[in-house]
C-alpha positions in Angstrom: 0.0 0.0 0.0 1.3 3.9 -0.7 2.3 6.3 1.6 0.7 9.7 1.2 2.8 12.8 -0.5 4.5 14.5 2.0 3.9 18.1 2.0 7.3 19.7 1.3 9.0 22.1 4.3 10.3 25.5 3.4 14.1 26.0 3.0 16.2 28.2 5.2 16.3 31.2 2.2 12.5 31.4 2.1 12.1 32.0 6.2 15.2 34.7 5.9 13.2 36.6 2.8 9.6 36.3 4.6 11.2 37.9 8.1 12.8 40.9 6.0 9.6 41.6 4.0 7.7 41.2 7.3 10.5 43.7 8.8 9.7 46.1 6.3 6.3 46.4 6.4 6.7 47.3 10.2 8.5 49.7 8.9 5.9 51.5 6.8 2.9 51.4 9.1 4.6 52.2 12.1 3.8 56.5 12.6 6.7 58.5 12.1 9.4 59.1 14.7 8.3 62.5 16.9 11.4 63.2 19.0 11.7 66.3 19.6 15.6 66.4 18.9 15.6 65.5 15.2 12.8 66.3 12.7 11.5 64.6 10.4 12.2 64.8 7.0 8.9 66.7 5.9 9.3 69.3 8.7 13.1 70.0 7.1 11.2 70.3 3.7 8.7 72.6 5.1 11.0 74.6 6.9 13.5 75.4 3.7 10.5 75.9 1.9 8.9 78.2 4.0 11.6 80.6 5.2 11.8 83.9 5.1 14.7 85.7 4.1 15.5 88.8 6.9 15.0 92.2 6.0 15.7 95.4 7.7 13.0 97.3 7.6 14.6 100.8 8.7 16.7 100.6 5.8 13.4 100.8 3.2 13.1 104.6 2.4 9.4 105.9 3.1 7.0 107.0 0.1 5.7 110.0 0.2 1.8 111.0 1.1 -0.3 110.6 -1.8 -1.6 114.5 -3.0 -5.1 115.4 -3.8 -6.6 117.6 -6.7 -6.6 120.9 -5.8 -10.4 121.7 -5.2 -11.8 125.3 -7.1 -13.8 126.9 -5.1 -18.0 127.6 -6.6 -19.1 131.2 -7.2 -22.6 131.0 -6.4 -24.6 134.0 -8.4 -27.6 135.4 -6.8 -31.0 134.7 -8.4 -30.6 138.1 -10.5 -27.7 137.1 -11.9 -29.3 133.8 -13.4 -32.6 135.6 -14.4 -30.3 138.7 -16.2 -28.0 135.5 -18.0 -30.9 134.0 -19.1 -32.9 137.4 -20.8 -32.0 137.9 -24.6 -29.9 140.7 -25.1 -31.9 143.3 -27.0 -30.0 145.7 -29.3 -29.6 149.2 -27.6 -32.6 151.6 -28.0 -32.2 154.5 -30.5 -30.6 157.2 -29.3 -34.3 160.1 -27.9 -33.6 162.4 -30.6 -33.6 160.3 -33.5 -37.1 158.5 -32.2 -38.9 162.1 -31.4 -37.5 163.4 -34.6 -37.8 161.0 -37.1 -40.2 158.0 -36.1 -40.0 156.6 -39.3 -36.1 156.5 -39.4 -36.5 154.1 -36.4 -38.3 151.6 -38.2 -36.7 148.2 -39.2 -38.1 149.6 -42.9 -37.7 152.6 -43.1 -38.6 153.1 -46.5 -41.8 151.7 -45.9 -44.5 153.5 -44.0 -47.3 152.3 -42.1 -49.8 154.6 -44.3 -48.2 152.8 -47.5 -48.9 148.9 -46.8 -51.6 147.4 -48.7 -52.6 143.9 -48.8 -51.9 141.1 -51.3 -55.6 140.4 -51.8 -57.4 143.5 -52.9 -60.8 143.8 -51.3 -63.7 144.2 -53.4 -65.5 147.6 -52.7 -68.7 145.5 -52.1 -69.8 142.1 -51.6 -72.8 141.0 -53.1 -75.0 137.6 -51.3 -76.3 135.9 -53.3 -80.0 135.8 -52.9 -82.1 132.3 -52.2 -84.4 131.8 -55.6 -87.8 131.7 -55.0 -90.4 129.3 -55.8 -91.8 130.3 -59.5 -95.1 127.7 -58.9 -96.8 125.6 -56.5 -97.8 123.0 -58.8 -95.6 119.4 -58.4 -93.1 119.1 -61.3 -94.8 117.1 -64.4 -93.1 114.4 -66.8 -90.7 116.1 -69.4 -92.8 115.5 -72.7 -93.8 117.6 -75.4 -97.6 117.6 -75.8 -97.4 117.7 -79.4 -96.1 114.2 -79.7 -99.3 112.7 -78.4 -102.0 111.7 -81.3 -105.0 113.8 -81.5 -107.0 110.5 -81.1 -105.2 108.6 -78.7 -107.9 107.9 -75.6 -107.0 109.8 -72.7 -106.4 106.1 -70.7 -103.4 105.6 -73.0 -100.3 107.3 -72.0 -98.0 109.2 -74.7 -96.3 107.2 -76.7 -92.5 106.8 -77.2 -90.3 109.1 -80.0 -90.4 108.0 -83.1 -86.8 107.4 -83.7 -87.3 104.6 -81.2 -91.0 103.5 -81.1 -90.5 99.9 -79.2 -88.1 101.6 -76.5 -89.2 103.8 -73.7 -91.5 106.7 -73.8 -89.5 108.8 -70.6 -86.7 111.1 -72.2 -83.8 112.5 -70.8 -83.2 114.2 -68.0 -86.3 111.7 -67.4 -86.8 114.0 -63.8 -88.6 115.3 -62.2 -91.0 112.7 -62.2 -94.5 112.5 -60.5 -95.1 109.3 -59.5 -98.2 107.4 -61.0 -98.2 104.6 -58.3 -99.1 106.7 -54.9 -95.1 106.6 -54.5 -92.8 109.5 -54.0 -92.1 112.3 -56.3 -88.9 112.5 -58.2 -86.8 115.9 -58.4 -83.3 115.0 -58.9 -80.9 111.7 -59.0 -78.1 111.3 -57.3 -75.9 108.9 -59.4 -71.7 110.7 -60.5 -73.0 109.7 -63.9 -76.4 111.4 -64.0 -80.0 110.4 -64.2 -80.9 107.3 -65.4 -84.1 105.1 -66.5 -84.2 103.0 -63.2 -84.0 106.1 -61.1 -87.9 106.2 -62.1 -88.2 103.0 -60.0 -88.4 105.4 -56.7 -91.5 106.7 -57.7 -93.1 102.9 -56.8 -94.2 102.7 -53.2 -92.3 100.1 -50.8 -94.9 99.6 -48.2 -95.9 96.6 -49.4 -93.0 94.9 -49.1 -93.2 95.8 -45.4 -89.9 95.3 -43.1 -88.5 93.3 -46.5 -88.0 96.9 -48.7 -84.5 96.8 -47.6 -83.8 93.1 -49.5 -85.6 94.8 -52.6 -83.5 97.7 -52.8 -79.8 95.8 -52.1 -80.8 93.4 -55.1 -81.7 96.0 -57.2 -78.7 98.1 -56.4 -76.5 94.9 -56.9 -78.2 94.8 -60.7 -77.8 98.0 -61.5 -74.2 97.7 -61.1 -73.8 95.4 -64.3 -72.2 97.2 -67.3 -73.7 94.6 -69.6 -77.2 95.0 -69.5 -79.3 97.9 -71.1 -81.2 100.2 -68.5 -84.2 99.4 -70.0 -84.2 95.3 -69.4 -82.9 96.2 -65.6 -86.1 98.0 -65.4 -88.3 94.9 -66.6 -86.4 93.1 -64.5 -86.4 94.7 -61.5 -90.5 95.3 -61.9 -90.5 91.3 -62.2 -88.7 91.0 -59.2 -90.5 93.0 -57.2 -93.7 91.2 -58.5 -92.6 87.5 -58.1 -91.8 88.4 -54.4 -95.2 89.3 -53.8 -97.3 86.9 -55.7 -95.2 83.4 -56.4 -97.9 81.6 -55.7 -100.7 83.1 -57.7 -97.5 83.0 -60.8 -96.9 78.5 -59.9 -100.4 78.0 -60.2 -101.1 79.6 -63.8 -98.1 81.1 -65.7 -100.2 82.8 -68.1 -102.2 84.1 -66.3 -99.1 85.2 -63.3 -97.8 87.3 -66.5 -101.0 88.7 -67.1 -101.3 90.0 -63.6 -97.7 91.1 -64.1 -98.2 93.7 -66.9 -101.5 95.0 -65.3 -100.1 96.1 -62.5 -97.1 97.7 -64.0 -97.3 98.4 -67.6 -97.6 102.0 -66.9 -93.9 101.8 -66.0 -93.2 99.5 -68.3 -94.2 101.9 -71.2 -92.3 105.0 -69.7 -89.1 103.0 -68.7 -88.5 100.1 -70.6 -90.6 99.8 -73.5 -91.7 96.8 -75.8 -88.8 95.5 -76.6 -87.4 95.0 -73.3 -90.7 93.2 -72.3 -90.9 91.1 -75.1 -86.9 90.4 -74.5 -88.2 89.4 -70.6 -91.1 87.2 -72.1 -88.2 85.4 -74.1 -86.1 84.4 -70.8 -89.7 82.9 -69.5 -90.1 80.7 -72.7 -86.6 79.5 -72.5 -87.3 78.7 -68.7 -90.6 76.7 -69.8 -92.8 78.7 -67.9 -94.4 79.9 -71.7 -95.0 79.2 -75.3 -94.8 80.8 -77.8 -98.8 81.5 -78.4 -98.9 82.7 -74.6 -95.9 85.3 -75.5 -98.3 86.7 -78.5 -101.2 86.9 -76.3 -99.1 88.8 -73.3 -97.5 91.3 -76.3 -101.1 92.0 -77.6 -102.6 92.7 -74.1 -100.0 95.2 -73.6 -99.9 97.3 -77.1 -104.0 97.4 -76.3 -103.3 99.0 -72.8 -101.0 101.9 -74.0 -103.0 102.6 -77.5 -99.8 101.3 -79.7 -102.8 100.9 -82.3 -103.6 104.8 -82.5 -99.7 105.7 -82.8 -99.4 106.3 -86.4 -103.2 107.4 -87.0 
C-alpha cells in the first residue's frame, strides 16, 4: 500500500526573505518618529521651503503721502444774476432824438410807411350775397314730354307714346326728372348717381310699403343689378318690376303662368311703357319661354294685351 505525498517544508532562504519583508512592512505602518531632537524629513522640507529671508525694515526709504486735486472753489450768483444771464440781449434803444425826430427812421423799414402797406388780396369795394331763388309755382313738377307728340285721337287712358326714332323703346326722355309718380309713391326731383339720371332712377317713384320690413332686401338686389355694365337700362327696369312682383305673388304665378304674366303687366305696364318699352318686355317674355314657364302663343297673347293697354294701335293714325 502507498504512503501519502509528503507536503514539502520551506528552506532556510525562504524563512530569511519572509522575516525581511515582514521587517519592512513594520516599517511602513509604524507613525513616524516624533522626538523632539531630530525632525523629520517633511518638517526639514517645510522649513526650507517656507523661510523667510530677513529684511531690515529701517533701511526701506518711506513714500511720500499721496496729494489730492486741488479743489476750485463755486461762485454762487444770486437769483438776478441767473434771471439777467438767461434774458435775450436786445440791441440798444435808438438814441431820444432820432425817435422824437424821425419815427420813421427808427423803423426796421424805413422806407416803408405804415400809411403805405396794402394787402396782397385787394378787397372788393362791395360784396354781393347771393340771394335764395324763390319758388316760381306751387304746382308738383310734371313728366318732361312735349304735348305735341301725343295723337290727337289717342284715348286719354293711354299714355303718350314713345319718340319716333325709337318706337319699341321707352317713352320717358332724358333728363327723365322730375318725375310725378303714377303709383301713390314719391315724387322725383333729382338723381343722385356721379354719372347722371338714369331710366331705373324712375323705380323710386313705386311705393315700398308693401313689401313691409323686406324693402330693404328689394333695394340691395336692385342696387346689386344695376351695377352690371352689360345689361341695357331698359331690361334692368323689366327686371327689377318682375322681381319686385314675383316676391309678392309666387304663388298666384306657380299655379297659372299665363295668367301670373298677365297679372304682371297689369299692374305695371304704366312703367313699363315709360321706362322700358316693348322690346325690353318682349326680350323678358323670351327668358320665361326659354325657362318653360311659356309658349310661344302665350308670349303673342301677353305682347297683344299690352300694345291694347298703352293705345300702340292709334300711334301712327
Amino acid at each position: 500500500m502507498d504512503e501519502p505525498n509528503e507536503v514539502p517544508r520551506p528552506s532556510v532562504s525562504d524563512e530569511a526573505e519572509a522575516s525581511a519583508v515582514a521587517a519592512l512592512l513594520e516599517e511602513v505602518a509604524s507613525p513616524p518618529s516624533t522626538t523632539p531632537g531630530t525632525p523629520s524629513a517633511a518638517q526639514a522640507l517645510d522649513e526650507t521651503q517656507l523661510s523667510v529671508p530677513y529684511v531690515n525694515v529701517s533701511s526701506v526709504p518711506l513714500l511720500p503721502p499721496p496729494t489730492s486735486p486741488p479743489v476750485e472753489q463755486l461762485i454762487v450768483l444770486p437769483p438776478s444774476a441767473h434771471l439777467r444771464s438767461s434774458q435775450p440781449q436786445l440791441p440798444p434803444p435808438s438814441s431820444p432824438a432820432t425817435s422824437l425826430s424821425d419815427p420813421v427812421a427808427a423803423h426796421p423799414d424805413a422806407s416803408a410807411s405804415p400809411h403805405e402797406i396794402k394787402p396782397k388780396t385787394p378787397l372788393p369795394a362791395t360784396i354781393y350775397l347771393p340771394e335764395k331763388p324763390s319758388p316760381t309755382s306751387t304746382q308738383p313738377p310734371q313728366a318732361a314730354c312735349p304735348p305735341s307728340s301725343r295723337p290727337a285721337n289717342l284715348p286719354a287712358r293711354c299714355p303718350t307714346p314713345p319718340p319716333k326714332e325709337n318706337p319699341l323703346g321707352p317713352a320717358a326722355r332724358y333728363p327723365y326728372l322730375p318725375y310725378v309718380s303714377e303709383y301713390g309713391g314719391p315724387t322725383m326731383f333729382y338723381s343722385c348717381r356721379p354719372g347722371g339720371p338714369r331710366l331705373y332712377d324712375l323705380l323710386g317713384t313705386l311705393p315700398m310699403e308693401p313689401f313691409g320690413l323686406m324693402a330693404w332686401y328689394i333695394l340691395d338686389i336692385e342696387e346689386e343689378m344695376f351695377d352690371e355694365d352689360h345689361i341695357a337700362d331698359e331690361l334692368k327696369v323689366v327686371l327689377a318690376l318682375w322681381g319686385r312682383w314675383i316676391f309678392l305673388h309666387r304663388m298666384e304665378f306657380l299655379a297659372d303662368y299665363y295668367r301670373g304674366v298677365i297679372m304682371f303687366v297689369d299692374e305695371y305696364w304704366r312703367m313699363i311703357h315709360r321706362a322700358a318699352g316693348w322690346d325690353a318686355l318682349r326680350w323678358h317674355l323670351v327668358i320665361l319661354k326659354a325657362s318653360k314657364f311659356l309658349t310661344f302663343i302665350d308670349i303673342a297673347k301677353v305682347l297683344k294685351h299690352y300694345e291694347y293697354l298703352i293705345g300702340m294701335e292709334y300711334w301712327e293714325k
